[in-house]
Steps between C-alpha positions, in 0.01 A plus 500: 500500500850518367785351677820678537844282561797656655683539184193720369460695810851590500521611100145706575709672793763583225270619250352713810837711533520545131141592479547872647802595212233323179233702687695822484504481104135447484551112425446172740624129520296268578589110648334254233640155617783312567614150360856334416728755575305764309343776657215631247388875583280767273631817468208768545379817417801743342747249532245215292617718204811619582787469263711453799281191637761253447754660655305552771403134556881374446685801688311567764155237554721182394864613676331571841300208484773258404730660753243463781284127409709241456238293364457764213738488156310719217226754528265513222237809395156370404375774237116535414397340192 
């Protein structure tokens, strides 16, 4: 079983809201870990490929996140090797 601390439950409730508007475009986000201040999420479906990815993590995923977690300083997309 996976544990989930309060700092990860409240960046999965984040991710939650922004879900709906990555959904819309036929893309995802998915919560991958965090550790140190760094918030590491993959980027799925359209948006995995998206020429517009890292914009999305830094203006949106990354400024709501930051804005809302204390605990959290950089967001970080884990592509697919």
């Amino acid at each position: 079983m996976i544990r989930v601390n309060k700092t990860d439950k409240k960046i999965i409730e984040i991710l939650e809201k922004i879900r709906p508007y990555l959904n819309n475009d036929g893309g995802d986000v998915e919560f991958v870990k965090f550790e140190d201040g760094i918030c590491y999420v993959k980027l799925k479906g359209a948006c995995a490929g998206c020429m517009f990815a890292d914009i999305t993590i830094q203006n949106t995923i990354e400024e709501m996140l930051v804005s809302e977690v204390p605990e959290v300083i950089k967001v970080i997309n884990v592509e697919e090797a």
